[in-house]
C-alpha positions in Angstrom: -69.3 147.8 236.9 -69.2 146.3 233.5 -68.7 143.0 232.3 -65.4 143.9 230.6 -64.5 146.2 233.5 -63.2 143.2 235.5 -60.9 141.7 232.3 -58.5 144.6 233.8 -58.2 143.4 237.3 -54.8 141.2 237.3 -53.5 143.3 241.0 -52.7 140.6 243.8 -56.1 141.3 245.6 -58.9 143.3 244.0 -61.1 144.6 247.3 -64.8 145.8 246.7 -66.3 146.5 250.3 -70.1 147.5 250.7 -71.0 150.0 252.8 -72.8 148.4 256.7 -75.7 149.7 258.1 -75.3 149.0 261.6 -72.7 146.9 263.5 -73.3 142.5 263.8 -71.3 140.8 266.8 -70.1 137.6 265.3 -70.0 134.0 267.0 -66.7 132.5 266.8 -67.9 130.1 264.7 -67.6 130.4 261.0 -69.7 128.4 258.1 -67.9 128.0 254.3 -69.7 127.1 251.5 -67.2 126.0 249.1 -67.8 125.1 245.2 -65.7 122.4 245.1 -65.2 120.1 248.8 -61.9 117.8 249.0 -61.9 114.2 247.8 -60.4 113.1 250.9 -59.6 114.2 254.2 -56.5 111.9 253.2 -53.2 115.0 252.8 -51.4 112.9 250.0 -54.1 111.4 248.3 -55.1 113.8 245.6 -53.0 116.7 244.4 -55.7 118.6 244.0 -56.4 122.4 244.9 -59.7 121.7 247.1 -58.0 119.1 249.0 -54.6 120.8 249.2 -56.4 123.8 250.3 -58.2 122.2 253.3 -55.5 119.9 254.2 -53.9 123.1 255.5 -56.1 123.4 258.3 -55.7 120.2 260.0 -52.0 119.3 258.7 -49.1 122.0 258.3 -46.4 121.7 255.6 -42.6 122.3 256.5 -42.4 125.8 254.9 -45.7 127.7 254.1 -47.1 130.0 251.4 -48.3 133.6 251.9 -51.2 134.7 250.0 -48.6 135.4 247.2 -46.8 132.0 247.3 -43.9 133.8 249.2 -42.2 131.0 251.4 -42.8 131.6 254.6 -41.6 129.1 257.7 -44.0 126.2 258.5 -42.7 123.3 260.8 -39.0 123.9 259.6 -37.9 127.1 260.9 -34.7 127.5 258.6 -33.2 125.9 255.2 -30.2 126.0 253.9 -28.1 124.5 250.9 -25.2 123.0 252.6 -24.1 121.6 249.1 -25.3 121.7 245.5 -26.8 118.4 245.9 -28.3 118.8 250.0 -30.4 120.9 251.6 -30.8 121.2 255.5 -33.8 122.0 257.1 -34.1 122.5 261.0 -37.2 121.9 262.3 -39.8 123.5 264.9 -39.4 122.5 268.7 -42.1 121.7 271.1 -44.9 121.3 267.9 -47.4 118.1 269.0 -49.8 116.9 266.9 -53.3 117.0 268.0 -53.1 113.6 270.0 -50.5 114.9 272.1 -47.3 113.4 270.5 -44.1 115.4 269.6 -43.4 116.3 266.2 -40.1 115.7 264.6 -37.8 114.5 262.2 -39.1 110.6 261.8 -42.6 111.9 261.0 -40.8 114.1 258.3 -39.5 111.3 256.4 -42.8 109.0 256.6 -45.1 111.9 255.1 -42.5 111.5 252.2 -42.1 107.9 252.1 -46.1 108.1 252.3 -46.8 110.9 249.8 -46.2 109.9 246.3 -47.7 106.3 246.7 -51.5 106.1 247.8 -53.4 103.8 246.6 -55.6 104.6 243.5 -54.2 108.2 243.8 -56.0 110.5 240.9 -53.1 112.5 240.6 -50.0 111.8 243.0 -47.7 113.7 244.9 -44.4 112.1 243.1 -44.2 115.7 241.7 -43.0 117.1 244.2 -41.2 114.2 246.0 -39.3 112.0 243.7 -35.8 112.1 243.0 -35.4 113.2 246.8 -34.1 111.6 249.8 -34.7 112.8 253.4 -32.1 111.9 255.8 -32.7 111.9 259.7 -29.6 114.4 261.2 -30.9 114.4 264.6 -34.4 114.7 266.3 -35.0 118.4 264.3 -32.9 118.2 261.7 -33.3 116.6 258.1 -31.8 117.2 255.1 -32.9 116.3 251.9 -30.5 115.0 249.3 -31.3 115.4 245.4 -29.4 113.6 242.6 -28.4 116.9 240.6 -28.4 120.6 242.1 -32.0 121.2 242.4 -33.3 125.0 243.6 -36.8 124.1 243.9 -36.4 122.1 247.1 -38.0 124.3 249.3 -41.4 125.4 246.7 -41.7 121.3 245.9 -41.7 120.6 250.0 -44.2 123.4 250.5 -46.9 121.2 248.9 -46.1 118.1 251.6 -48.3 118.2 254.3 -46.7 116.4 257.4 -48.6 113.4 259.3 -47.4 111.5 262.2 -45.3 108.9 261.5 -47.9 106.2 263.5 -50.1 106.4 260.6 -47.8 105.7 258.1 -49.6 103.2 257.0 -53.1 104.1 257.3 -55.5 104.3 254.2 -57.3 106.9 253.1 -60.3 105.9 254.6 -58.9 105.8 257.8 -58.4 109.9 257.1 -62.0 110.1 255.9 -63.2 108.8 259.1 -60.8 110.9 261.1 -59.1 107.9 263.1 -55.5 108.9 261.3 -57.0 112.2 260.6 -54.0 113.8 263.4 -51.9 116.4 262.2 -50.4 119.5 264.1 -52.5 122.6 262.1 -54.6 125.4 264.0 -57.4 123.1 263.7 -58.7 119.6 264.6 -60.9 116.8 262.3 -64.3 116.7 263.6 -67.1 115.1 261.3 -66.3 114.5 257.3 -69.7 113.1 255.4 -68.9 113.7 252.0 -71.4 115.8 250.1 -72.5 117.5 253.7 -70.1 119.0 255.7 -66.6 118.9 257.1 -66.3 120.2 261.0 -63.0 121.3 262.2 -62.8 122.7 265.7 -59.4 125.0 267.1 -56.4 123.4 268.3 -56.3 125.4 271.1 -52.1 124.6 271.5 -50.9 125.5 267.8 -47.4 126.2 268.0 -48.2 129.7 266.1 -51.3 130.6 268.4 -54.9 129.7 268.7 -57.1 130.6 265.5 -59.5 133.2 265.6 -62.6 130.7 265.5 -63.2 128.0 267.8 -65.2 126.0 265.0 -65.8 126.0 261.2 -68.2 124.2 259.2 -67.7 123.8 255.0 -70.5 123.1 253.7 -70.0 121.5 249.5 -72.2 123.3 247.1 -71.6 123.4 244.0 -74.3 125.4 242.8 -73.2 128.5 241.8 -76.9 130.2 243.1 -77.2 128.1 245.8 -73.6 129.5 247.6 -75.1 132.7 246.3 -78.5 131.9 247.7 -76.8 130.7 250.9 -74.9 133.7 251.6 -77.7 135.8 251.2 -80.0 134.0 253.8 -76.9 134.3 256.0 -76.6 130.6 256.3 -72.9 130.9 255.4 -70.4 133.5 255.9 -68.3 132.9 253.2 -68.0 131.6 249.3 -65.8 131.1 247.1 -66.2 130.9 243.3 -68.6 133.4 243.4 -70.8 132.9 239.6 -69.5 135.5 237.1 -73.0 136.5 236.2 -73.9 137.1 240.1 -70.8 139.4 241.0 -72.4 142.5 239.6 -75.6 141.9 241.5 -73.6 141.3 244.3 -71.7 144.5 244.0 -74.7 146.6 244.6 -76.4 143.9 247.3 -76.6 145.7 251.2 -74.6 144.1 253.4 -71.8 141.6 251.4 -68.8 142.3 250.6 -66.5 140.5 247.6 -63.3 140.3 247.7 -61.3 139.1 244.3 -58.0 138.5 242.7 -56.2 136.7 239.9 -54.7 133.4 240.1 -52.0 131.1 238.6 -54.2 128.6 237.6 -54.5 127.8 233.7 -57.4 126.2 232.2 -56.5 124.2 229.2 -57.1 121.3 227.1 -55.2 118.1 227.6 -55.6 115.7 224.0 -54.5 112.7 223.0 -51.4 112.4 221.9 -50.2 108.8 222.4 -52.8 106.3 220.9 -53.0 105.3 217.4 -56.8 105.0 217.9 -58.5 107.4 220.5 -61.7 106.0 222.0 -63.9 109.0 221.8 -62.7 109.9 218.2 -64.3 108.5 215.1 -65.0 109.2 211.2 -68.1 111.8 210.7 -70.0 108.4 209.8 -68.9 106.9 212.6 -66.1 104.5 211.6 -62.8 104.0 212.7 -60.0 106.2 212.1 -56.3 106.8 213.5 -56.1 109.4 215.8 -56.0 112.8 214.2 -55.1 114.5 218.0 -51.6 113.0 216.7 -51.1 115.6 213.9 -49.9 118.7 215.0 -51.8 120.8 212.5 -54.8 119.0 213.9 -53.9 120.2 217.2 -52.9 123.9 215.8 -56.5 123.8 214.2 -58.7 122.9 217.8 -56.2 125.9 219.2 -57.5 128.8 216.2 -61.4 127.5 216.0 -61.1 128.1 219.8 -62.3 132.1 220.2 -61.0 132.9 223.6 -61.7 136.3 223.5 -65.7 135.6 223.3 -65.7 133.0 226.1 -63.8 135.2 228.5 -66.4 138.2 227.5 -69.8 135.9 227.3 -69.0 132.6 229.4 -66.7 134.4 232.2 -68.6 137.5 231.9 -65.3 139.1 231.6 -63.6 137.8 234.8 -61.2 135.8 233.2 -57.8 136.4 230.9 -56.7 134.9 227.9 -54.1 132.7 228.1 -51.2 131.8 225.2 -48.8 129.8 227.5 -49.2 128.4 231.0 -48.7 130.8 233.8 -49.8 134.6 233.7 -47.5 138.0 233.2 -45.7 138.7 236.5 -45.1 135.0 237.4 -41.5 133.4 237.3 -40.6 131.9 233.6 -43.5 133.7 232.1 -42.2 134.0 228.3 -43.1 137.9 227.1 -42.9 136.3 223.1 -45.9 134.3 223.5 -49.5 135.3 222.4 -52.9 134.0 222.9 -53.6 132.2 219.3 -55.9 134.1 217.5 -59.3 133.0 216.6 -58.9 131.9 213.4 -62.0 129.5 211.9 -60.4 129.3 208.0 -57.1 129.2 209.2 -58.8 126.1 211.1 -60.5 124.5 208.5 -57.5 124.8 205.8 -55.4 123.2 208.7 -57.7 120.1 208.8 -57.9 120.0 205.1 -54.3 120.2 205.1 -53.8 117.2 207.6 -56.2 115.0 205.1 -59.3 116.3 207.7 -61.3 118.7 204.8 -64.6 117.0 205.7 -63.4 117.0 209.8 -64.1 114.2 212.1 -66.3 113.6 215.2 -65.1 113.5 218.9 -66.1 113.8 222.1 -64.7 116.7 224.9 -65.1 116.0 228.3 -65.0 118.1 231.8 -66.0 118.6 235.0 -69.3 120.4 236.0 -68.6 121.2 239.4 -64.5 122.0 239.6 -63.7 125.3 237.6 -65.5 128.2 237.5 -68.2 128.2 234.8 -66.2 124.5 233.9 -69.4 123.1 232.1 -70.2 126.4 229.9 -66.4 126.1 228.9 -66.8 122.6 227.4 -70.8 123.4 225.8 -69.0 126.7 224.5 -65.8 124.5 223.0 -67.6 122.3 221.4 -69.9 124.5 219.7 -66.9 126.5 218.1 -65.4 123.2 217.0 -68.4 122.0 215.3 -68.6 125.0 213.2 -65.1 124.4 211.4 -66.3 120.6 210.8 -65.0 118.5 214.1 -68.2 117.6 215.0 -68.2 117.4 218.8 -70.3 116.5 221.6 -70.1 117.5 224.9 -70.0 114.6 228.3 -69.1 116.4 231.5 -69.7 114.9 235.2 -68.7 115.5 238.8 -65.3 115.9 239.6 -65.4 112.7 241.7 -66.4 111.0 238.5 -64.4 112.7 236.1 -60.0 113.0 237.4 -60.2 109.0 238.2 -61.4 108.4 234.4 -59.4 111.2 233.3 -56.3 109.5 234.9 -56.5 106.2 234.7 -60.0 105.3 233.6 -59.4 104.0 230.5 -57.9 100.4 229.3 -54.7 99.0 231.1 -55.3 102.2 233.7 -54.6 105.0 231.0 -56.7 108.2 230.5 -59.8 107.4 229.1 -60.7 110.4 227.7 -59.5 111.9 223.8 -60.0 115.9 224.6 -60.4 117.1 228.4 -60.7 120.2 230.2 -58.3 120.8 233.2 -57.2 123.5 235.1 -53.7 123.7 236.7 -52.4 126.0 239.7 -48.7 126.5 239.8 -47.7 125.0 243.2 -44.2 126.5 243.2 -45.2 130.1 241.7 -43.0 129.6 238.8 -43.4 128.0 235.2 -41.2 125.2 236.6 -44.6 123.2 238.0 -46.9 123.4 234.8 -44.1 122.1 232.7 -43.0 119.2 235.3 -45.9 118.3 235.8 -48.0 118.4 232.3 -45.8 119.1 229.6 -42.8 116.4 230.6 -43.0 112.9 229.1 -45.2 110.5 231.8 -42.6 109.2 233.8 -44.0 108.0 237.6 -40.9 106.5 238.8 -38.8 110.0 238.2 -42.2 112.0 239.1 -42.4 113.9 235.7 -45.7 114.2 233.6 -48.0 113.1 237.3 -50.8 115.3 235.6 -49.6 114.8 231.7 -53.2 113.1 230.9 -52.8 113.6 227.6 -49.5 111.6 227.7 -47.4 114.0 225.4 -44.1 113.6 224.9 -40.7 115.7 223.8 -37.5 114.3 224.3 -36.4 117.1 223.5 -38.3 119.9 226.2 -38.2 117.2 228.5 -34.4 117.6 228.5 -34.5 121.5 228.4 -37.1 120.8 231.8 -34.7 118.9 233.4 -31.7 121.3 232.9 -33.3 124.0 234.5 -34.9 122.2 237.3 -31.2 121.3 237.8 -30.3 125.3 237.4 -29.8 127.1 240.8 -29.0 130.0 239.0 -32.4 132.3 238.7 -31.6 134.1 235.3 -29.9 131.1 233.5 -33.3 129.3 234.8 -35.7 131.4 233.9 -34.4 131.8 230.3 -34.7 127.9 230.5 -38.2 127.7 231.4 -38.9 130.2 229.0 -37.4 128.4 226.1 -39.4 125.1 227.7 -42.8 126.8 227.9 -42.3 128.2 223.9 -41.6 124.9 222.4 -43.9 123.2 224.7 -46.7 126.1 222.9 -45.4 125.8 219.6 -45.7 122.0 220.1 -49.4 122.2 220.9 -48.6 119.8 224.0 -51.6 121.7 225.6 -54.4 124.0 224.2 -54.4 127.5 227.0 -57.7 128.9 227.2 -57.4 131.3 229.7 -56.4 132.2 233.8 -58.9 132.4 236.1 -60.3 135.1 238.0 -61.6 134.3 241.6 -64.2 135.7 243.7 -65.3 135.2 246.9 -68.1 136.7 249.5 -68.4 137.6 252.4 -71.1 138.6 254.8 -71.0 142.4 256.4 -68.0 142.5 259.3 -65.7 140.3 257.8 -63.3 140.5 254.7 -61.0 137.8 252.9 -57.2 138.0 251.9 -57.7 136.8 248.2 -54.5 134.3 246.8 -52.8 133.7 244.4 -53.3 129.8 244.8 -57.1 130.2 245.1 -56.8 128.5 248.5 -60.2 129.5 251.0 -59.0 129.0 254.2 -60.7 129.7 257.4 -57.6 131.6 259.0 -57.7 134.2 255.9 -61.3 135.0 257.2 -60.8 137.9 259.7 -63.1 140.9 261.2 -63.3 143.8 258.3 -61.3 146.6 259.2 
């Protein structure tokens, strides 16, 4: 296997199997150790992929999503349009939540009452809730009433997981701690002691039959050898985000398997694109200038010194594609015009000399270290190719825990804090429809638009062209709208694409993963190798 080998993989699931020696009787007891853990036990707290991921074993959503993001029925059986403006949902029978209650249609409408307003939420579920209105038909029945057509009802409800309506009012703490941590999913909350573990044990009664392991342990470790170490001394059974440079040596290692697929999630850059004075920007002497992230040819300049070619070949050791817009070939209002910008150093220094820059300025990029694969390498990588065309850049990244509450709200009066970030972002709906919603759209909390638009741009225009086709129930006439959204969203520089990820994961000998398209691990994917 080579390192550019794996730049071709972009099939739904990529399967690499090692050959046993011998046969091993499992317990039915399962240990994860995950890269990244969940913020909060807390369902609507963070829309984030580690926490939406595990949410989905304790809580269930109304309509699920396969490992391809096909809808699938959750705790609605059915839904309908009944109307341009209404869709009706009939709900599952007989479904309790762990503590014994029934589930129905008032718990429904206080998950999205609840949802889009938790306190000091880093990134909130108004996304996917505003501008909606659930209605109470009868015991399991809702509809939910929109103020235009709207076609995206049933994807945007897919990523609100239901709690009982007697903890409407419980705080995320009281998740953490497991008191309101009651949902109706295969499994129940055991123990959560952040940075440790999280136990779940089976719900022996879930409505769609008992899971295959009677208790599952994640274990946070966001050391890339460590999960690798782990796995290998067979103290987990699983990882995910298996480290690019280990997936060759773990190719050829007795007795693990990998399993591996592409993903819909983009990493990008997020800049500053709504102060007149950035707070991590300055002259190369270090006074104070105006914000040059404010200047498109500024921004078109970051995008060409950026050589994505050489950081998916030597920082993702190939397991990684370039990106040029926000959601990969195959994927639902993919545009087939745009192209990843070319590397393009003089192109990027004539740019800034054009934009009254020749002698460049000095900023700051910041990241994560422990939420993207190879996150912190990205940054280093970034800044280093930056520096050469004169912005001289340093480099600050921190733990995820750290890093989306600054990136958010961090900064004076609760804005971002930060002038350049590095972010990734998995389309929740499958289609181009949730990057540009929820990135691209002018911040706007009250409507839900922009929830994750950290670097606060702003388009009167695409956000218009955005709203039109998220109020387009026709596919084609949609798709061509999200197309021509996505193109002058690019063109616009209101993001920087680097490239889609690549995921990994491992398993010991005897059991294999279903890889998705969401990058979800979940413990009911993890089933006896066939």
């Amino acid at each position: 296997m080579t390192k550019g080998g794996l730049m071709k993989l972009k099939s739904a699931i990529i399967a690499s199997v090692i050959t046993s020696v011998g046969s091993i009787t499992f317990a039915d007891t399962l240990t994860i150790g995950l890269s990244s853990e969940p913020t909060a036990i807390d369902p609507h707290y963070h829309n984030l992929s580690p926490n939406l991921s595990f949410g989905q074993h304790i809580f269930d959503p109304l309509i699920k999503q396969n490992e391809n993001q096909g809808l699938m029925p959750g705790l609605a059986t059915s839904w309908q349009p009944v109307d341009e403006n209404t869709w009706e949902l009939k709900l599952r029978e007989g479904v309790t939540f762990h503590d014994g209650s029934l589930f129905n249609a008032d718990d429904v409408i206080a998950s999205f009452e609840r949802a889009p307003d938790v306190l000091n939420s880093p990134s909130s579920f108004a996304t996917y809730t505003k501008g909606k209105e659930v209605i109470r038909i009868d015991d399991y029945t809702v509809q939910i009433k929109t103020e235009a057509p709207y076609p995206l009802v049933p994807n945007d409800i897919s990523q609100v997981l239901i709690i009982s309506d007697e903890y409407a009012d419980a705080t995320t703490s009281d998740f953490n701690d497991g008191s309101a941590a009651i949902g109706t999913g295969p499994f129940r909350f055991e123990e959560f002691i952040p940075g440790d573990r999280i136990e779940i044990a089976a719900n022996a009664d879930y409505w769609d039959g008992a899971p295959a392991w009677d208790a599952v342990t994640f274990r946070p470790i966001s050391s890339g050898p460590s999960r690798v170490a782990a796995l290998l001394a067979g103290d987990v059974d699983l990882i995910n985000g298996v480290p690019t440079s280990d997936i060759e040596v773990l190719s050829e290692e007795e007795g693990i398997s990998l399993w591996q697929g592409s993903s819909n999630r983009v990493i990008y850059l997020h800049l500053d694109q709504f102060r007149d004075s950035s707070p991590h920007i300055s002259g190369i002497d270090g006074s104070e200038i105006p914000n040059p992230l404010l200047d498109q040819r500024v921004r078109l300049a970051i995008s060409k010194a950026i050589n994505r070619p050489a950081i998916v070949d030597r920082v993702m050791e190939g397991v990684a594609i370039p990106a040029g817009q926000l959601l990969p070939e195959g994927f639902f209002g993919v545009s087939g015009s745009l192209e990843v910008e070319e590397y393009d150093p003089e192109g990027a220094k004539a740019l800034l000399a054009e934009a009254r820059y020749p002698d460049g300025f000095s900023i700051t990029i910041h990241g994560p270290n422990d939420r993207y694969i190879n996150d912190a390498k990205i940054v280093e990588a970034i800044a280093q190719m930056l520096t050469r065309v004169g912005i001289q850049t340093q480099v600050e990244t921190m733990p995820r825990s750290v890093y989306f509450k600054r990136a958010s709200s961090g900064g004076a009066d609760g804005l971002p804090e930060f002038s350049l970030m590095l972010v990734g972002w998995g389309a929740g709906s499958g289609e181009a429809s949730s990057p540009l919603k929820s990135l691209i759209h002018t911040y706007d909390p009250e409507q839900g638009f922009g929830s994750s638009n950290r670097g606060r741009h702003s388009n009167a225009e695409i956000d218009g062209i955005i709203e039109t086709a998220l109020a387009t129930v026709n596919d084609d006439a949609r798709a061509a709208l999200l197309i021509e959204a996505t193109e002058r969203a690019i063109g616009d520089l209101a993001i920087i694409p680097l490239h889609f990820q690549v995921n990994t994961w491992a398993t010991r000998e005897g059991l294999q993963y279903a890889p998705r398209t969401d990058e979800f691990t979940l413990a009911t994917g993890v089933t006896a190798a066939e």
